[in-house]
Phi, psi and omega in degrees: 000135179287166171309299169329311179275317184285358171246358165309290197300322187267002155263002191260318157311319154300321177270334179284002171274281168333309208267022144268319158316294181297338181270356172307306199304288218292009186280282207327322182299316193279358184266318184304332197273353168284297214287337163270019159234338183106154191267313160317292208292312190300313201262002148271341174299316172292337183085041186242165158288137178296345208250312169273044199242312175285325142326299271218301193271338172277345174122340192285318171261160182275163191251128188276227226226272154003267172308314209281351155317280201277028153237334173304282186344293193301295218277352137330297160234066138252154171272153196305176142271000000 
C-alpha cells in the first residue's frame, strides 16, 4: 500500500472518528435534556416522534442525520444552565 493511500485511510479513520465523538456527546446531552425535562416535552421541542427520539438516544436505534441536525440546532441556542 503507498503512503498516499495510508494516509487517505487514517484520515478518513480520523474523521469517522471525531463524528462518533460528536454524535456520542449529543446523544449524552440529549439524554440529559430528556430526563429534566421528559421525553415527550423533548421531542416534542424537536418536532420528532417520541418513541423513536427515545430509541435513537439510549442506543437503540441510529441517530440519522436529520435528527443530529436538530439536536446540534436545540442544543446551540439553548442556554447554559
Amino acid at each position: 500500500m503507498s503512503a498516499a493511500t495510508t494516509t487517505k485511510i487514517n484520515s478518513a479513520i480520523s474523521k469517522l472518528q471525531a463524528e462518533i465523538q460528536e454524535i456520542d456527546k449529543l446523544r449524552q446531552m440529549a439524554l440529559e435534556e430528556m430526563l429534566k425535562v421528559g421525553n415527550s416535552e423533548f421531542a416534542r421541542r424537536l418536532n420528532v416522534d417520541a418513541s423513536n427520539l427515545f430509541k435513537c438516544i439510549i442506543g437503540n436505534r441510529k441517530i440519522g442525520k436529520r435528527l443530529e441536525v436538530l439536536l446540534s440546532r436545540y442544543f446551540e441556542k439553548k442556554p447554559k444552565d
